[in-house]
Residue frames as a rotation matrix with the C-alpha (Angstrom) as fourth column:
UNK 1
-0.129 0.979 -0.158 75.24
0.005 -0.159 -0.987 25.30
-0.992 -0.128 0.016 66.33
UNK 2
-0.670 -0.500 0.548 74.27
0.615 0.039 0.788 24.48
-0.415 0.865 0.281 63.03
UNK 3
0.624 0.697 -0.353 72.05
0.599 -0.717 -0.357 27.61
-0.502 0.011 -0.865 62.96
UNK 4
0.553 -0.277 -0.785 75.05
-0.233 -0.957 0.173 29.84
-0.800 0.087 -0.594 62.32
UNK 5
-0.332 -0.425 0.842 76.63
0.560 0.630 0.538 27.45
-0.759 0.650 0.029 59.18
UNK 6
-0.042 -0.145 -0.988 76.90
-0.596 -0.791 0.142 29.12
-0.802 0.595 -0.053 56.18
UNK 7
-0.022 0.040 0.999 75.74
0.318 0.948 -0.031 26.97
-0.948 0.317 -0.033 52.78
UNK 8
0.423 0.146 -0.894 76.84
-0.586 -0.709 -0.393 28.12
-0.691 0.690 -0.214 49.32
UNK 9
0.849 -0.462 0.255 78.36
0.525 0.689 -0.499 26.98
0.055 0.558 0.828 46.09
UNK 10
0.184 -0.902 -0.391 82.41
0.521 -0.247 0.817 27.52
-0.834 -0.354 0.424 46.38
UNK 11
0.867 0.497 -0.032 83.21
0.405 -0.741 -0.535 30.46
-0.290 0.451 -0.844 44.56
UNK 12
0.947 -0.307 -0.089 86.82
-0.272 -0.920 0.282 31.55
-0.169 -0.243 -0.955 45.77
UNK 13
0.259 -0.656 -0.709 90.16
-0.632 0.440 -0.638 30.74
0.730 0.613 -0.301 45.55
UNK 14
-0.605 -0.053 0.795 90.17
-0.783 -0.143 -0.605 30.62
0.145 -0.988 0.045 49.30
UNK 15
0.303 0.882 0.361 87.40
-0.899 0.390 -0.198 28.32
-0.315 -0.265 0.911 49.25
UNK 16
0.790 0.039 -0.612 89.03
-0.572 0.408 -0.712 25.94
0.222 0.912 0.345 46.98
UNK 17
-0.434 -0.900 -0.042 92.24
-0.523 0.290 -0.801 25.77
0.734 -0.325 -0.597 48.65
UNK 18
-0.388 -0.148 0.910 90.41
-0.893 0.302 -0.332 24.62
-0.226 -0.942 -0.249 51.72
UNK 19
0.712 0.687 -0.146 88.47
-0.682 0.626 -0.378 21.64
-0.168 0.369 0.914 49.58
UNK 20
0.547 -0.587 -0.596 91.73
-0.489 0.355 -0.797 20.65
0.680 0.727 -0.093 48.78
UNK 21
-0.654 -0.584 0.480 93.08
-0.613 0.037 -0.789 20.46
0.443 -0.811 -0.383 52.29
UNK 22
0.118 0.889 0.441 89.19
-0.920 0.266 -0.289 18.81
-0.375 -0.372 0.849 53.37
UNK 23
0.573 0.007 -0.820 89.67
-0.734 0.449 -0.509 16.54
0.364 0.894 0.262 50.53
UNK 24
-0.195 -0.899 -0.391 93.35
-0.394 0.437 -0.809 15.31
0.898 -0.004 -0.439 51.65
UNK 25
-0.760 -0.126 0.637 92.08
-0.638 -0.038 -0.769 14.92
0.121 -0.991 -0.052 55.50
UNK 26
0.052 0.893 0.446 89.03
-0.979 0.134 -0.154 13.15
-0.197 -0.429 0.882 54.50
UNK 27
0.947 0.303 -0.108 90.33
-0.294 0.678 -0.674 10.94
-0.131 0.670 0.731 51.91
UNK 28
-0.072 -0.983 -0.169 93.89
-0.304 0.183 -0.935 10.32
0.950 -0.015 -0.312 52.78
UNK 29
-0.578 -0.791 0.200 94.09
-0.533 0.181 -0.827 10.30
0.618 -0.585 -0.526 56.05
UNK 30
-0.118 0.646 0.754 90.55
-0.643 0.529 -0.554 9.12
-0.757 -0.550 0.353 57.50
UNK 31
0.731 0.315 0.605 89.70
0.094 0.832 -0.547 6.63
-0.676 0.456 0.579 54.50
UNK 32
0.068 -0.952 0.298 92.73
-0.040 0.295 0.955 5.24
-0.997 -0.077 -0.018 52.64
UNK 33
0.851 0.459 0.255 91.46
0.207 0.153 -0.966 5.77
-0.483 0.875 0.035 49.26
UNK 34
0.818 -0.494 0.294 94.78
0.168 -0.284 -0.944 7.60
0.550 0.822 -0.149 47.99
UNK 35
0.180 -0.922 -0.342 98.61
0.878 0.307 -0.368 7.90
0.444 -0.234 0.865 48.77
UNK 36
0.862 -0.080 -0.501 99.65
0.278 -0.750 0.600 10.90
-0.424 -0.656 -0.624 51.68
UNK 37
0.078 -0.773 0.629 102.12
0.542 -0.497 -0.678 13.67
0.837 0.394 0.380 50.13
UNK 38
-0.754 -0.575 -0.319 104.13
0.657 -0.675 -0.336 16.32
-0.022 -0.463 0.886 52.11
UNK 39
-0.652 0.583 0.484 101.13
0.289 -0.398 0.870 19.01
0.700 0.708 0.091 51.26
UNK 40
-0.905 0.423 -0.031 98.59
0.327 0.649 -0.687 17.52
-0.270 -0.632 -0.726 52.89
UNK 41
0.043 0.848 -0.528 96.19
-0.840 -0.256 -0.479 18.65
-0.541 0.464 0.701 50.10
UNK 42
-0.599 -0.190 0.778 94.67
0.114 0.941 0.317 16.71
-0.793 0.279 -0.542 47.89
UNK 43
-0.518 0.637 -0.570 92.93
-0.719 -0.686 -0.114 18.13
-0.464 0.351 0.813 44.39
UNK 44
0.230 0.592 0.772 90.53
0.122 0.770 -0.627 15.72
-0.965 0.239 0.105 42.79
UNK 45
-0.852 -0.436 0.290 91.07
0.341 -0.043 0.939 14.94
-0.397 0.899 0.185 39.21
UNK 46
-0.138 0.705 0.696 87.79
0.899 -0.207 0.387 15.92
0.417 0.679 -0.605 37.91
UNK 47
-0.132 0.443 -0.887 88.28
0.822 -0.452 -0.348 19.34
-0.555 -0.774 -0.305 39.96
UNK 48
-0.935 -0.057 -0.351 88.08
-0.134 -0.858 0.496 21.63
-0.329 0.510 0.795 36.97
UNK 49
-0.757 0.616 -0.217 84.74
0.072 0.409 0.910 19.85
0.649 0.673 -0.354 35.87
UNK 50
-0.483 0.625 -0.614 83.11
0.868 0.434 -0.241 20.04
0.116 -0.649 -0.752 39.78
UNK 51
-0.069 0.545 0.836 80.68
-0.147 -0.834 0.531 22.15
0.987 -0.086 0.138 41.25
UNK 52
-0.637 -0.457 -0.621 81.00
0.465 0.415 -0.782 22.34
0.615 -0.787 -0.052 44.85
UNK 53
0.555 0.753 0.352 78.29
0.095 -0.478 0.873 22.82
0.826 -0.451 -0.337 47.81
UNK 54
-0.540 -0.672 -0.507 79.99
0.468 0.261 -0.844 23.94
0.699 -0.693 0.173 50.71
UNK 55
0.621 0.463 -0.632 79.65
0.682 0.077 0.727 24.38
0.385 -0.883 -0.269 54.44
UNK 56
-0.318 -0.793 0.520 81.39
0.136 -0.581 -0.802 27.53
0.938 -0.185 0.293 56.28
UNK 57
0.871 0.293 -0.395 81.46
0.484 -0.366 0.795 28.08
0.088 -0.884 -0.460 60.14
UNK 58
0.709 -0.250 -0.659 82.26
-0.224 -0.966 0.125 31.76
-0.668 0.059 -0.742 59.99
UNK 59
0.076 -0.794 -0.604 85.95
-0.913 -0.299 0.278 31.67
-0.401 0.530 -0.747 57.92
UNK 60
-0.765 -0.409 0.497 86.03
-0.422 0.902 0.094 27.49
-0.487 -0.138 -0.863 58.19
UNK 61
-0.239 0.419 -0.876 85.35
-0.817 0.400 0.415 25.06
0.525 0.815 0.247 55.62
UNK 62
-0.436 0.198 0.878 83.57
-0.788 0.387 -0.479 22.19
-0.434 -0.901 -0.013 57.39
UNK 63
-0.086 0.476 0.875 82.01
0.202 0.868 -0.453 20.57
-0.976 0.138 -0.171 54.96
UNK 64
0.002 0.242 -0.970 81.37
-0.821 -0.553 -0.139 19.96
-0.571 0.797 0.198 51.29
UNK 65
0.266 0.691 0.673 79.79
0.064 0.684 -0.727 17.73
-0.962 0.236 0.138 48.78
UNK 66
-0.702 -0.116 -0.703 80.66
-0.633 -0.352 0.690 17.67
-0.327 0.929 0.174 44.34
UNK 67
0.285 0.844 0.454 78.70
0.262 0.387 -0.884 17.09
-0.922 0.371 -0.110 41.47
UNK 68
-0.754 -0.426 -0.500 79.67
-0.540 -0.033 0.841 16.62
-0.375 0.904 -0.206 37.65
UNK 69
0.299 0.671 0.678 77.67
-0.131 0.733 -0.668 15.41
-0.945 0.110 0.307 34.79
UNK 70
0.577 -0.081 -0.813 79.91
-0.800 0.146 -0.582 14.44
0.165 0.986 0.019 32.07
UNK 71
0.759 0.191 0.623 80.84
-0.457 0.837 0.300 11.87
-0.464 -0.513 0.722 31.46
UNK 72
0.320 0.288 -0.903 82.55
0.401 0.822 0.404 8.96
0.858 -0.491 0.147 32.02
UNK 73
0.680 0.212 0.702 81.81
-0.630 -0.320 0.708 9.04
0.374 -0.923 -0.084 35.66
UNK 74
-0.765 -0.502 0.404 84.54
-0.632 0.706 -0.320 7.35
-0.124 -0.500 -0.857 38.24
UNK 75
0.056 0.602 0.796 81.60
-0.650 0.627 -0.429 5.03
-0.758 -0.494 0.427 38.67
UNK 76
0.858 0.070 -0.509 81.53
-0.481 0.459 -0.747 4.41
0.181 0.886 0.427 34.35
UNK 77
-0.264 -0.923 -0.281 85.43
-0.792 0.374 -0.482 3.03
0.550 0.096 -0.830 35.19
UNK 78
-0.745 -0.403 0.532 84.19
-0.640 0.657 -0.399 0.46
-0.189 -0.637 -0.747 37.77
UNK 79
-0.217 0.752 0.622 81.02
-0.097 0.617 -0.781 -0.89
-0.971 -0.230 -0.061 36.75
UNK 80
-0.998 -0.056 0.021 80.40
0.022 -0.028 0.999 -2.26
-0.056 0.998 0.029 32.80
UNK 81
-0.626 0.743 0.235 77.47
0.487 0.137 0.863 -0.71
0.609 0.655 -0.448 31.06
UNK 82
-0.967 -0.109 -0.229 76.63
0.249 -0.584 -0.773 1.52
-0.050 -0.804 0.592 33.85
UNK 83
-0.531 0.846 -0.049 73.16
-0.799 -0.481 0.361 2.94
0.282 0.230 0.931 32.41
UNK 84
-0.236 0.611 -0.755 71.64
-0.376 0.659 0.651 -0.24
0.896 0.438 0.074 32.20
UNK 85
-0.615 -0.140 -0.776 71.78
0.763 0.140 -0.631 -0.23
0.197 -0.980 0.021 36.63
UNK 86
-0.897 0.343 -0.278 69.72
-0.141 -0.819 -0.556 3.23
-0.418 -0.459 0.783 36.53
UNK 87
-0.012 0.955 0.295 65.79
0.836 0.172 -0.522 3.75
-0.549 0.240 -0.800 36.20
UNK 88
0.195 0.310 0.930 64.70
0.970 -0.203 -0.136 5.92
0.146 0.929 -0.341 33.51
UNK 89
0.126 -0.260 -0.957 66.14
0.632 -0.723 0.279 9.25
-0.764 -0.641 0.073 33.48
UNK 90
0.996 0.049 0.070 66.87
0.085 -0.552 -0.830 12.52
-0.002 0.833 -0.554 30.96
UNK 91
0.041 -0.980 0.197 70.59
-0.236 -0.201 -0.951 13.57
0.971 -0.008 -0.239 32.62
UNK 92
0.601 -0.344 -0.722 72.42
0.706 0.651 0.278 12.17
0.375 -0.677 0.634 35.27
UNK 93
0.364 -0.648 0.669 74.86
-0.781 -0.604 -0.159 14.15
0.507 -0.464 -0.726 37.99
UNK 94
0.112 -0.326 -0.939 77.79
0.457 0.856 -0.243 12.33
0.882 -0.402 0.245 40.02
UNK 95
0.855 -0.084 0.511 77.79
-0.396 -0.743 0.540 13.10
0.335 -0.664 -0.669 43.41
UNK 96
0.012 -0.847 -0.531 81.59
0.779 0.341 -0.526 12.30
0.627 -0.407 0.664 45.06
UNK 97
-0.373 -0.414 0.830 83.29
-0.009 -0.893 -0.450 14.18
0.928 -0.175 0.329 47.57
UNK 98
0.570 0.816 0.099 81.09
0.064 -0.164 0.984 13.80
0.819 -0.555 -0.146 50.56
UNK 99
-0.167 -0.433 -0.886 83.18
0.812 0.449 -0.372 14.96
0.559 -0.782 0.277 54.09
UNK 100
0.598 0.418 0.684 82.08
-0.228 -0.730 0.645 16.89
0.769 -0.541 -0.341 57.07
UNK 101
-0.331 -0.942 0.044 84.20
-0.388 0.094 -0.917 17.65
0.860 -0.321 -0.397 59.82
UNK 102
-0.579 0.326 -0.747 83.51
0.407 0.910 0.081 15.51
0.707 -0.257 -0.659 62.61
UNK 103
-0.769 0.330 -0.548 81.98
0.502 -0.218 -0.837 17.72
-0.396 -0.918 0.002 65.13
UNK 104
-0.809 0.308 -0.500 79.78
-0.361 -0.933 0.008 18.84
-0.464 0.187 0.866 62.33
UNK 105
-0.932 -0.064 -0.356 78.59
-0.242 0.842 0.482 15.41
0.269 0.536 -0.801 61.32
UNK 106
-0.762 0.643 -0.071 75.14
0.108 0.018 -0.994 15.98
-0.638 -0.765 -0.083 61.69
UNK 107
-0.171 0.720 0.673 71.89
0.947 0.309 -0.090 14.91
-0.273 0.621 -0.734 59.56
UNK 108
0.744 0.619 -0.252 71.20
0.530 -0.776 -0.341 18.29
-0.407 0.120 -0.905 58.90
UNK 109
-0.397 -0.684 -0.612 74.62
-0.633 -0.278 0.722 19.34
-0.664 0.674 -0.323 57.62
UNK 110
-0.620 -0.155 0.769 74.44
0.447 0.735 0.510 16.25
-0.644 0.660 -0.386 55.48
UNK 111
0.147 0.906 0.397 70.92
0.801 0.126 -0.585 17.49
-0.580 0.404 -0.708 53.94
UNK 112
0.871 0.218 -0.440 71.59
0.014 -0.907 -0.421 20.91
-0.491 0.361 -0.793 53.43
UNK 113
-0.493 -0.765 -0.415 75.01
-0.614 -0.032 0.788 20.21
-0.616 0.644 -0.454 51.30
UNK 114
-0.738 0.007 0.675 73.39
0.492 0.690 0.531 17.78
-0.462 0.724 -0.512 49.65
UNK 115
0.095 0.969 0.228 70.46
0.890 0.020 -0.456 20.01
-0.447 0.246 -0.860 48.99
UNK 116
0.341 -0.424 -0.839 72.62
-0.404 -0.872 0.277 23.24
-0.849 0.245 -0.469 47.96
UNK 117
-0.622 -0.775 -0.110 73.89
-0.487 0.273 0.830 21.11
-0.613 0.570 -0.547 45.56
UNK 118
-0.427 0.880 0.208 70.68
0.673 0.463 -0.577 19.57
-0.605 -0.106 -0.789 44.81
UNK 119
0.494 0.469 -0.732 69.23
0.000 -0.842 -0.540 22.82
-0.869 0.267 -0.416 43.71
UNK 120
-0.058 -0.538 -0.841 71.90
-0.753 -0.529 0.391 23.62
-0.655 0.656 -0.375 41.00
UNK 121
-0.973 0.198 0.123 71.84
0.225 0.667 0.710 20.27
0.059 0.718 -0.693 38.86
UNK 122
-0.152 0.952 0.265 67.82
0.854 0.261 -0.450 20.11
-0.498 0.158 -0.853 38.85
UNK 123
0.418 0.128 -0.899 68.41
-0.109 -0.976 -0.190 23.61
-0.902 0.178 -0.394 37.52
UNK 124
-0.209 -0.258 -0.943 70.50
-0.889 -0.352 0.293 22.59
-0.407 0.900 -0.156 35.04
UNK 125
0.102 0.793 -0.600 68.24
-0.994 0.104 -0.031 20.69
0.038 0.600 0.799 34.11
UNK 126
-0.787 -0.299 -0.540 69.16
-0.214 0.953 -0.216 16.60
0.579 -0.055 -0.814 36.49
UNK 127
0.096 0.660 0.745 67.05
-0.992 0.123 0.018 14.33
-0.080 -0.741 0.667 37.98
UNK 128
0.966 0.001 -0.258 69.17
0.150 0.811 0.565 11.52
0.210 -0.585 0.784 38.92
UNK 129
0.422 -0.809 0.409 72.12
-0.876 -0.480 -0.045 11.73
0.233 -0.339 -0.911 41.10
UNK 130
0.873 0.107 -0.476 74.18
-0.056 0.991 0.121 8.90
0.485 -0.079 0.871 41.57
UNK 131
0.615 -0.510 0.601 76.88
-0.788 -0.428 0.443 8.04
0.031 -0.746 -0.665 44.27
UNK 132
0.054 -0.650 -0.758 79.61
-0.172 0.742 -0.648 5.87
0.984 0.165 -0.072 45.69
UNK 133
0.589 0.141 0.796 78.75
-0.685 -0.436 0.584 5.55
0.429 -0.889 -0.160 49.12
UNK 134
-0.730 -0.610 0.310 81.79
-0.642 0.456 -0.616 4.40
0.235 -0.649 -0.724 51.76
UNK 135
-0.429 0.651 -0.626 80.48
0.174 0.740 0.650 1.53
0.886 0.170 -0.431 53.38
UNK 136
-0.504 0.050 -0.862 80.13
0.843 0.245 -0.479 3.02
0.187 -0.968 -0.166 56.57
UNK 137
-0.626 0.743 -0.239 77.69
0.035 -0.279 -0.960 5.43
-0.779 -0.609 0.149 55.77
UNK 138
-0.729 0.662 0.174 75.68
0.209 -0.027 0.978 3.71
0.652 0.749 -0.119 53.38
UNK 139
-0.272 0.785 -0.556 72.52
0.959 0.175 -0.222 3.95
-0.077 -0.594 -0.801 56.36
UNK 140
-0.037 0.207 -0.978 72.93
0.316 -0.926 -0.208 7.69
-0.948 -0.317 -0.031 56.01
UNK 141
-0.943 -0.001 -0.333 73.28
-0.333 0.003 0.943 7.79
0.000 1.000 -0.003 52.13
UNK 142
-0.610 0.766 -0.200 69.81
0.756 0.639 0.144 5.16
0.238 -0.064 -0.969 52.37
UNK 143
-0.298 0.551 -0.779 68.06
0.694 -0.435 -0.574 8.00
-0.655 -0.712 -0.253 54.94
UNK 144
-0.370 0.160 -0.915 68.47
-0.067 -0.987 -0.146 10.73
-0.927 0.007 0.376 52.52
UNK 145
0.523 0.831 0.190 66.77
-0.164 0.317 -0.934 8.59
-0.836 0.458 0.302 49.79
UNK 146
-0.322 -0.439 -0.839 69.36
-0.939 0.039 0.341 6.84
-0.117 0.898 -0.425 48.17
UNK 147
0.912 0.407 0.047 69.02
-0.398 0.907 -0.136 3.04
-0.098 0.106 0.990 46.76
UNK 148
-0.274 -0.935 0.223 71.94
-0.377 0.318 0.870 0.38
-0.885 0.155 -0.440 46.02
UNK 149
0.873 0.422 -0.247 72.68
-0.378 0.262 -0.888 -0.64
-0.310 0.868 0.388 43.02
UNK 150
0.449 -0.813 -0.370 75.15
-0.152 0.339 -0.929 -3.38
0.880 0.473 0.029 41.62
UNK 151
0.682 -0.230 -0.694 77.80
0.639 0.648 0.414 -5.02
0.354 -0.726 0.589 43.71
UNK 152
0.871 -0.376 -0.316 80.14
-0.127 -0.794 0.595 -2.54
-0.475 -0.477 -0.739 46.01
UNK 153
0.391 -0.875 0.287 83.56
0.398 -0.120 -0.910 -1.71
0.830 0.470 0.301 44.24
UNK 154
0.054 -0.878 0.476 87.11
-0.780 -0.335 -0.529 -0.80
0.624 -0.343 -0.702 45.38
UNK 155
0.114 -0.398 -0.910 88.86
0.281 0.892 -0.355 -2.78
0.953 -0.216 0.214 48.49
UNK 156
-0.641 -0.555 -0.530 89.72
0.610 0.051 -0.791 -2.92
0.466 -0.830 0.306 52.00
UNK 157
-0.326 0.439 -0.837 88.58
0.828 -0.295 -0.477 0.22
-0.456 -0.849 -0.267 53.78
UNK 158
-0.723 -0.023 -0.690 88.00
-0.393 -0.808 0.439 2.19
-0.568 0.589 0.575 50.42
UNK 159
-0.851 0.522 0.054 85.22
0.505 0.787 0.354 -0.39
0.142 0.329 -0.934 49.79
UNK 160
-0.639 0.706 -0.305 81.97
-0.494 -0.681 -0.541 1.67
-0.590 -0.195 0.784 48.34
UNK 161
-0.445 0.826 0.346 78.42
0.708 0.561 -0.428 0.91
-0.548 0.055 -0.835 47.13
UNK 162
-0.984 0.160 -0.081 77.27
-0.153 -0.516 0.843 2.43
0.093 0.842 0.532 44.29
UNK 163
-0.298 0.905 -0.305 73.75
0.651 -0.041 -0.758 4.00
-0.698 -0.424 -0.577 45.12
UNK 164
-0.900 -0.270 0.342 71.39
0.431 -0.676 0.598 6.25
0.070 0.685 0.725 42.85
UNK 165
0.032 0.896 -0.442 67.99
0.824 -0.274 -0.496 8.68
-0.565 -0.349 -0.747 43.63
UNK 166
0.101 0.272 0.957 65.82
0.808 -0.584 0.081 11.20
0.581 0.765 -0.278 41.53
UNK 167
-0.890 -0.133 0.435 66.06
-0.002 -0.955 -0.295 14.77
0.455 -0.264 0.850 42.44
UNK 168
-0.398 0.907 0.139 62.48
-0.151 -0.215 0.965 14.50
0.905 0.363 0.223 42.76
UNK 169
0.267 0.278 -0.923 62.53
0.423 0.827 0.371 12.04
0.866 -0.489 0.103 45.56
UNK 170
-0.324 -0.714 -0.621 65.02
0.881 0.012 -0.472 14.02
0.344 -0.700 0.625 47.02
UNK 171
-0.547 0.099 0.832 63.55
-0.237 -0.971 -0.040 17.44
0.803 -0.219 0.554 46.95
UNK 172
0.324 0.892 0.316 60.64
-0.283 -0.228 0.932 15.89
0.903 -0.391 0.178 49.46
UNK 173
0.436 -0.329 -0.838 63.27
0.531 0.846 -0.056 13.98
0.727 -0.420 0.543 51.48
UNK 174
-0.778 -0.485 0.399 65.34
0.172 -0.776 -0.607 16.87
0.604 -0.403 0.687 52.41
UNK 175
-0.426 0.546 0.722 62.14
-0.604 -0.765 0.223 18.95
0.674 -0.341 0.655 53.83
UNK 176
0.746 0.664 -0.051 60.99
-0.188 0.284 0.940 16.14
0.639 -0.691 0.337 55.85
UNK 177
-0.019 -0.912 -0.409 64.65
0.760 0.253 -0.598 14.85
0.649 -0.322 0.689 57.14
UNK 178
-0.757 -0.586 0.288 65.25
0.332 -0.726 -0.602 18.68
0.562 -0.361 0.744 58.11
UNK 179
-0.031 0.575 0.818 61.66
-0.886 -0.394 0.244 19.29
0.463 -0.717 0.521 59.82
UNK 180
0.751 0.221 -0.623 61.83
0.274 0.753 0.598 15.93
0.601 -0.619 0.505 61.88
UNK 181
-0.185 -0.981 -0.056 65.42
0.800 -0.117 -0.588 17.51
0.571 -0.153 0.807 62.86
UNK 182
0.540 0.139 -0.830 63.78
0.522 -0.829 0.201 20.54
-0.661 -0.541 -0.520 64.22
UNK 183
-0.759 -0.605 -0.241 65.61
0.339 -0.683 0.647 22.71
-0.556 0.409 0.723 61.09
UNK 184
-0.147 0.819 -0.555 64.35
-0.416 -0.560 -0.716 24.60
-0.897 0.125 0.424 58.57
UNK 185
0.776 0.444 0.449 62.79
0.338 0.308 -0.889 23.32
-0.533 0.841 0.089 54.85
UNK 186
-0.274 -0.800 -0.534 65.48
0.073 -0.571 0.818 23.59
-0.959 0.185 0.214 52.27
UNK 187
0.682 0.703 0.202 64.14
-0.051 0.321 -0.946 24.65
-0.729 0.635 0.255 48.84
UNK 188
0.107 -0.562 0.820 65.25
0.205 0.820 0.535 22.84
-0.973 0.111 0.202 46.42
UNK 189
0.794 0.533 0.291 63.78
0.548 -0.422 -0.722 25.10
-0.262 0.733 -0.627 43.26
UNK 190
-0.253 -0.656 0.711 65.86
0.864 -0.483 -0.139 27.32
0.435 0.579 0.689 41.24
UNK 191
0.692 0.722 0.026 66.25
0.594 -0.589 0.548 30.66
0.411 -0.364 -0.836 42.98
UNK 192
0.306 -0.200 0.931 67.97
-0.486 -0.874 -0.028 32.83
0.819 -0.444 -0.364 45.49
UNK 193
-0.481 -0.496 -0.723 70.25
0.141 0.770 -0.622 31.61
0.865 -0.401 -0.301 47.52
UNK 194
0.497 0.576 -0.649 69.18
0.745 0.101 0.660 31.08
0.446 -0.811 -0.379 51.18
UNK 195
0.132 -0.655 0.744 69.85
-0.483 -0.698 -0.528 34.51
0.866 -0.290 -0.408 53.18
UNK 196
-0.586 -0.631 -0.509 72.79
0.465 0.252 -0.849 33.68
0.664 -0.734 0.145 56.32
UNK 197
0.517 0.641 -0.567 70.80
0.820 -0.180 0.543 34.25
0.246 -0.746 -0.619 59.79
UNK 198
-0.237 -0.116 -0.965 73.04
0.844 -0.517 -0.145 36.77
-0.482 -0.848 0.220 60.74
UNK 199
-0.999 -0.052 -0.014 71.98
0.032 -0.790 0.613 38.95
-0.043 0.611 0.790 57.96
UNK 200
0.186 0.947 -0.263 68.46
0.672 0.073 0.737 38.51
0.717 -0.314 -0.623 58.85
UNK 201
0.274 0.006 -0.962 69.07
0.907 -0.335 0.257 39.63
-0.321 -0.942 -0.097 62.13
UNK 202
-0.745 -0.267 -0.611 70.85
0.455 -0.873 -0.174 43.16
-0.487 -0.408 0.772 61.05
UNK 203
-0.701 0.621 0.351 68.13
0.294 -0.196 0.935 43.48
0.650 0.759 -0.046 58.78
UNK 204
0.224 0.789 -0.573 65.66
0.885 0.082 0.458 43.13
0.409 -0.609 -0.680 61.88
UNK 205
0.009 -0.643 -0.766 67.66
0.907 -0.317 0.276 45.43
-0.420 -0.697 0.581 63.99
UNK 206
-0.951 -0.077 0.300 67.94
0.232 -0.817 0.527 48.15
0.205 0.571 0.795 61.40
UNK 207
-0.609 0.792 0.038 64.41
0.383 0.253 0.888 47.70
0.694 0.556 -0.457 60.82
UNK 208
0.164 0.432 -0.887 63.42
0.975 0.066 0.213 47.91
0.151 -0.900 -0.410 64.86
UNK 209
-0.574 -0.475 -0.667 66.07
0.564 -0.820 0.098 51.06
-0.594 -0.320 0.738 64.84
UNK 210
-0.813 0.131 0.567 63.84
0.338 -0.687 0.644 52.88
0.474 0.715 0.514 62.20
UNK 211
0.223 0.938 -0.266 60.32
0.542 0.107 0.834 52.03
0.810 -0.330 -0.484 63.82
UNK 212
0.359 0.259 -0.897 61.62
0.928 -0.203 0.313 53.52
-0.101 -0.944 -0.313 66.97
UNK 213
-0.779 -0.177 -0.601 62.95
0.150 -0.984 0.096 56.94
-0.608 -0.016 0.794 65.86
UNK 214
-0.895 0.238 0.378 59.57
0.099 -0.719 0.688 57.12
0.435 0.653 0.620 63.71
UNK 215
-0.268 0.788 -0.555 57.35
0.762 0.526 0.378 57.29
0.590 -0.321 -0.741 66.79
């Protein structure tokens, strides 16, 4: 249920280790992008530089999304002259990283990692995000209001398409995406994170338990 999912920015060490292990399972072993070790982790080279949005169901890392904006971007290594592919902008963010476990692989995960993550760069102060999207889910990259741009890079089944959308675009995408889904608006503003349903609920509960002993 992807009511009870948990969406934050990774924080722990705990958390981290499991990006690494997400990381090695998405990108090793489902898409050949990099060589399989004994481990079976896999840390990203720009992981001291990311910011991570993750997904938790209850202890379990399920998903998670990065974002960096210095530069040079993996993209600045494959494509020459990179800017001159983007529409007018102040600061770029890369987004990489993008894997959800498969039973979790639902438009709504997708939105809300991308929109937890979303939030924090438009805070500090982006409004264009650019991507490498696998080919096989450039339709779902497209949905959540990306564009292509330039000719697809890498090879074989590591063969990606280099897409790029304003925060702006996105902040309205998300909120429709997630109310056609039947979820809830995700807000995209600087703020407070989103409170976890079950902490609503003891909140209610408490609440109910006061109202009835003050009758």
């Amino acid at each position: 249920m992807t009511e009870s999912l948990v969406y934050k920015l990774a924080s722990t060490p705990e958390e981290f280790e499991a990006i690494h292990r997400l990381n090695y399972r998405s990108f090793v072993e489902e898409i050949p992008q990099h060589a399989a070790n004994p481990e079976r982790r896999l840390v990203d080279r720009f992981h001291g530089e990311n910011t991570y949005a993750i997904c938790l169901d209850g202890e379990h890392l399920v998903g998670m999304i990065a974002g960096r904006c210095q530069r040079p971007f993996s993209l600045d290594q494959k494509i020459d002259n990179l800017v001159q592919h983007l529409p007018p902008h102040r600061k770029v963010v890369e987004v990489r990283l993008l894997a959800v476990a498969p039973k979790h692989r639902k438009q709504e995960v997708f939105t809300r990692l991308a929109g937890v993550l979303a939030r924090h760069f438009r805070a500090a102060g982006c409004d264009l995000a650019i991507i490498s999207g696998t080919l096989r889910q450039v339709p779902l990259y497209a949905h959540l209001g990306f564009e292509p741009f330039g000719q697809p890079v890498g090879s074989g089944e590591a063969t990606y398409q280099p897409m790029c959308m304003t925060l702006q675009r996105f902040k309205s995408q998300a909120s429709a995406l997630l109310i056609k889904a039947g979820g809830r608006p995700v807000s995209l503003l600087p703020g407070p994170v989103e409170i976890a349903s079950s902490v609503t609920s003891a909140w209610t509960r408490s609440r109910q338990w006061e109202c009835s002993h003050a009758i």
